[in-house]
N, C-alpha and C positions, 0 to 999 in steps of 0.2 A: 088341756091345760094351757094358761098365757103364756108367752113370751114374747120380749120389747126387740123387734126386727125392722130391718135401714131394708127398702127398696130399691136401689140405685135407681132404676131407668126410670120408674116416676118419681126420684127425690123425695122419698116420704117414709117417716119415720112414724110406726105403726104400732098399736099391742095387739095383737093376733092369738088365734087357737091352734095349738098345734095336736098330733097325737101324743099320748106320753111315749116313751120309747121303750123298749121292751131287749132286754138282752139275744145277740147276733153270734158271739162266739164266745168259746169257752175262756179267755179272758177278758172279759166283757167284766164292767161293773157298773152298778145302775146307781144314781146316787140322786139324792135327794138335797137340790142348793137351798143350801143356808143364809147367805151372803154374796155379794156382790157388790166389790169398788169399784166406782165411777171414774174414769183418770181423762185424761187431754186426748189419747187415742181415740177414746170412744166418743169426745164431743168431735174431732176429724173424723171420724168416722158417720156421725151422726149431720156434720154439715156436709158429706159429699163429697172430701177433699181425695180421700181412698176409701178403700175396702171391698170385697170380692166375694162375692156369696158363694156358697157351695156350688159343684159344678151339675146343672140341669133343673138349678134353682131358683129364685129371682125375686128371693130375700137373703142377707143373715141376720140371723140372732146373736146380740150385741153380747159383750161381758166376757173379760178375760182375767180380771181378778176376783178367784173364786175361793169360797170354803162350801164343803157337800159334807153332806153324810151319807153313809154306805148302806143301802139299803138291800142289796142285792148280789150275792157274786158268780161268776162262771165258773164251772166245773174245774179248772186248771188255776181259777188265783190264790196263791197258798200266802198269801204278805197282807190281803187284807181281809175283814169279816164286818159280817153289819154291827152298822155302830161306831166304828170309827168312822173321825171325822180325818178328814182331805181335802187336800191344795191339789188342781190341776194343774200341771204343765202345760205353757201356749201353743208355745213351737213343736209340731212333727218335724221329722227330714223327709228331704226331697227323697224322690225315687231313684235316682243317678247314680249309678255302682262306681263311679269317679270320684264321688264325695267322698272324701276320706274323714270330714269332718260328722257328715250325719253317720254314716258308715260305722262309726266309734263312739255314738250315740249322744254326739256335740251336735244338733243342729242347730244351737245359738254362733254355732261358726261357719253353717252353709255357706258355698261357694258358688252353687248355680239360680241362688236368688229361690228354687224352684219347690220350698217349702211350705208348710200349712199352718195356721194360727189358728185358733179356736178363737172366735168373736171378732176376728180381722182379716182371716185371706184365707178364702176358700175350706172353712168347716163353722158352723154353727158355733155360738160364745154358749154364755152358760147364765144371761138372764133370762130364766127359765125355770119351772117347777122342779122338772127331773131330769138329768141328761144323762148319758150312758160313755163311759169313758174305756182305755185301755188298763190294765194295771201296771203297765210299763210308763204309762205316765201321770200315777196318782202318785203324792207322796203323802204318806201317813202325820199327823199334826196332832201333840199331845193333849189332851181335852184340856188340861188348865190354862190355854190360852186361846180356846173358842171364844171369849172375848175382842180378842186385838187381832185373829187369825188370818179374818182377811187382808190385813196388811202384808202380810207374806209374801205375795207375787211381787208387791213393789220394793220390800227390802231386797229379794232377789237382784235389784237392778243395781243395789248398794254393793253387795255383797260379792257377786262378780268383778266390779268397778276394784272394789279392794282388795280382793285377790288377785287381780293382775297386778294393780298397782303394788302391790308388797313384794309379786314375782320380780316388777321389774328395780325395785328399790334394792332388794337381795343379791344385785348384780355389782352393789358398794362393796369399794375395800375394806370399809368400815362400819362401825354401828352406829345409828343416829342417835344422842344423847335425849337430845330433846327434842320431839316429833312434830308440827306445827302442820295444821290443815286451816283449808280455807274451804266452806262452798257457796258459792252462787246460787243463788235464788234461795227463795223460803215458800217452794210449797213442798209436797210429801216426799216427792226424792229427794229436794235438800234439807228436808228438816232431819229427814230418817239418815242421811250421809250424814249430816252433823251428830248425832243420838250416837252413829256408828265410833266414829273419830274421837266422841267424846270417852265412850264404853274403851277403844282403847288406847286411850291414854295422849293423845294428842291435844295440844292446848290448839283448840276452835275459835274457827270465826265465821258465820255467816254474815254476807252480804246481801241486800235483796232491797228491791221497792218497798218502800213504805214504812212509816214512821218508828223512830226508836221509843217512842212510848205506844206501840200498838200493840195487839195480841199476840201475833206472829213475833215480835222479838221478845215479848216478855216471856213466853212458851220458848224462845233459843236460850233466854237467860235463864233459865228455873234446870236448863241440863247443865248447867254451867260454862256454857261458849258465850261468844260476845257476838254482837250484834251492830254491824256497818250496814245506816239504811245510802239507798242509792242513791232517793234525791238530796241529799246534800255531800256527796260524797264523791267524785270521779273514779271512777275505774282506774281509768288511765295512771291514776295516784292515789291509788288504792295503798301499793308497799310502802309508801313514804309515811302514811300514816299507820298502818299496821306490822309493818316487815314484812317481811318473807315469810315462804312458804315450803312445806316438803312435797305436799298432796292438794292438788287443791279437785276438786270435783263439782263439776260444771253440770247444773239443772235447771238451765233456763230455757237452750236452745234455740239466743239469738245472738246473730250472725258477730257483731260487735265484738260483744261480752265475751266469746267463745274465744276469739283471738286474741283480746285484749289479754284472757287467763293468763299467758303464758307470762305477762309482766310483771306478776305479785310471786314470783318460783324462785325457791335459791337454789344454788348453782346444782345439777345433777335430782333437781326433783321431776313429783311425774302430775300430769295433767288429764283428770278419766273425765271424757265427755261425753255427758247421759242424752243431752238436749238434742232435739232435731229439725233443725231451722224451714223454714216455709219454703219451698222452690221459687226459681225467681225473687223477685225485687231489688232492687242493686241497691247496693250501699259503697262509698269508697271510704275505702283502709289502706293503712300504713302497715304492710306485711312485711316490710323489710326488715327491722328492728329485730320484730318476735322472730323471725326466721334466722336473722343471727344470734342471736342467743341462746337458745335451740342450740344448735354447732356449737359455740364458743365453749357454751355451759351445760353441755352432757345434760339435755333435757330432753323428755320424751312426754310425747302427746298421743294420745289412744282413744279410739270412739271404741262403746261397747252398747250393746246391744240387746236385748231377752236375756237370757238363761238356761243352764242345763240343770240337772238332777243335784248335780252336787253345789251350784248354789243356792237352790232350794233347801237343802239341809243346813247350810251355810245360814240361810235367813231365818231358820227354824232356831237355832241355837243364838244368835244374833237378838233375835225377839224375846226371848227367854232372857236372858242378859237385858236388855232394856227395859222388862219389868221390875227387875230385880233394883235394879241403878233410878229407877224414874218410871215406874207405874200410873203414873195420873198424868204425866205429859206424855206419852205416849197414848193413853186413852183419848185426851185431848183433838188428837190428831184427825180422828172421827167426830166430825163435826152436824152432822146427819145421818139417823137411820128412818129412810120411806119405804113403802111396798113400792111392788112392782107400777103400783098405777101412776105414781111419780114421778117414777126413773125419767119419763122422756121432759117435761118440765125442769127438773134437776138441771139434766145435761145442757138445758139451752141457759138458769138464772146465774151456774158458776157461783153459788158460792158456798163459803168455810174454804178447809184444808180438804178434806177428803169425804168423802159423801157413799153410803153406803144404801145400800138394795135387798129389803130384806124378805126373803118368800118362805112357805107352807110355815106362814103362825103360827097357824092353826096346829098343826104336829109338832114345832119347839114348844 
């Protein structure tokens, strides 16, 4: 069978023959990929910036936002059967009896770095025909939305973001009458943050590059949020034309924009930052301000990261509500479906919103 695999030590991004793979233990489940999202990781990963092939091996196999279907299962999996269709989970935990966070089956909160990614560090992704997973980390996915399903893994990154965010807003004396978000950037985390904020009940705003009569805004205006494009627009006074903010949720992951977030915040709001800026290159800022206001004004600022089980469910029900609220902007989203023989083209031309990888045709 194919699969689309990054060779680090010669820099070369490959389509390859691998075996199929064949079930190891008794919760083993062999599943048969359906789909596959292309995100920013996987173009970093595909220019060399990181990623970490399985260990005694020297490829991996690319693809971390997956839908499969179940083809097969180990003697001991009683939660799934062929035929269901499933979302994998990225993150394993580390092996380190100290992690009290993988230990508890949070390894989107490891401590010793010393974790595993399927399609990113150290295990095989899943752009691929067949791949063989655990049952401890498939989650089951209702067939009336194998259309939009693959979007899944990356709501997860919403869906987390807002569960803290709601943990740490819950720590008010009082209730928020009228809820106000803000997010940065317009591609698929911040479209899906805004889709989120809008389902509940928050009067939105994105902010992002590029024109207020382009696609991208007219797709933010059609969920009912408004639309601040960048180039005409500073950051910096960004709240003097728009107000204030309770939430604002940050999907651009550059360095600027990130610290600038905290000046569009009314007083005691919270700041989830999705984005992950390049190492190196200097830029100088004015962190003074943001950093008093912070203090002055009961503000809290949080980087989050992957996902565990239960925001996975969290993005299962979340997706369900989005079709419901806005089914054809949400379809939208998905801007491209290529086979496999595409995927590596895709990842270098960038472009639409989200770009999907589709294999065994022939069997859907």
């Amino acid at each position: 069978m194919q699969a689309l695999a990054v060779f680090p030590s010669k820099k070369s991004l490959q389509l390859i023959d691998i075996p199929q793979p064949k079930l190891q233990r008794a919760t083993d489940v062999l599943l048969r990929v359906r789909e596959v999202g292309l995100c920013g990781t996987d173009r970093e990963i595909s220019a060399f910036e990181y990623g970490s092939p399985p260990p005694g091996s020297d490829h991996l196999v690319l693809g971390h936002e997956s839908l499969a279907e179940v083809v097969e299962v180990g003697r001991d999996v009683h939660t799934l059967r062929p035929g269901d269709l499933v979302v994998a989970m990225v993150r394993r935990p580390c092996s380190h009896p100290e992690c009290r966070p993988c230990r508890a089956g949070r390894s989107d909160f490891c401590v010793t770095g010393d974790f595993i990614e399927r399609g990113i560090k150290d295990a095989d992704g899943f752009l691929t025909e067949y791949a063989v997973d655990d049952e401890e980390y498939l989650v089951k996915v209702p067939k009336p939305l194998a259309d939009v399903a693959v979007l899944i893994e990356p709501i997860t990154v919403v869906a987390k973001a807002a569960n803290q965010a709601q943990a740490i807003l819950d720590r008010l004396p009082y209730d928020i009458s009228h809820q106000r978000g803000l997010v940065l950037g317009a591609g698929p985390i911040g479209l899906l943050g805004a889709m989120a904020l809008v389902a509940n009940g928050f009067e939105t705003v994105v902010y992002s590059r590029g024109s207020e009569e382009g696609d991208r805004a007219k797709l933010v205006q059609s969920l009912g949020a408004t639309y601040i494009s960048a180039d005409t627009q500073p950051i910096e006074t960004l709240a003097k034309k728009a107000g204030e903010f309770d939430v604002v949720i940050e999907a651009v992951g550059v360095v600027s924009v990130m610290i600038a977030a905290s000046r569009s915040l009314r007083a005691n709001g919270v700041v989830a930052l999705t984005g992950i800026p390049a190492e190196g290159g200097a830029t100088e800022l004015m962190v003074g301000r943001s950093l008093r206001e912070l203090v002055l004004r009961n503000q809290v600022i949080f980087g989050t990261v992957n996902a565990g089980r239960r925001d996975y469910l969290s993005a299962i029900r979340d997706l369900e509500q989005f079709m419901i609220l806005f089914p054809d902007s949400v379809r939208k989203l998905i801007s491209h479906r290529i086979p496999l023989s595409e995927a590596s083209r895709m990842l270098i031309d960038r472009k639409g919103i989200k770009n999907v990888v589709q294999l065994n045709l022939r069997a859907a």
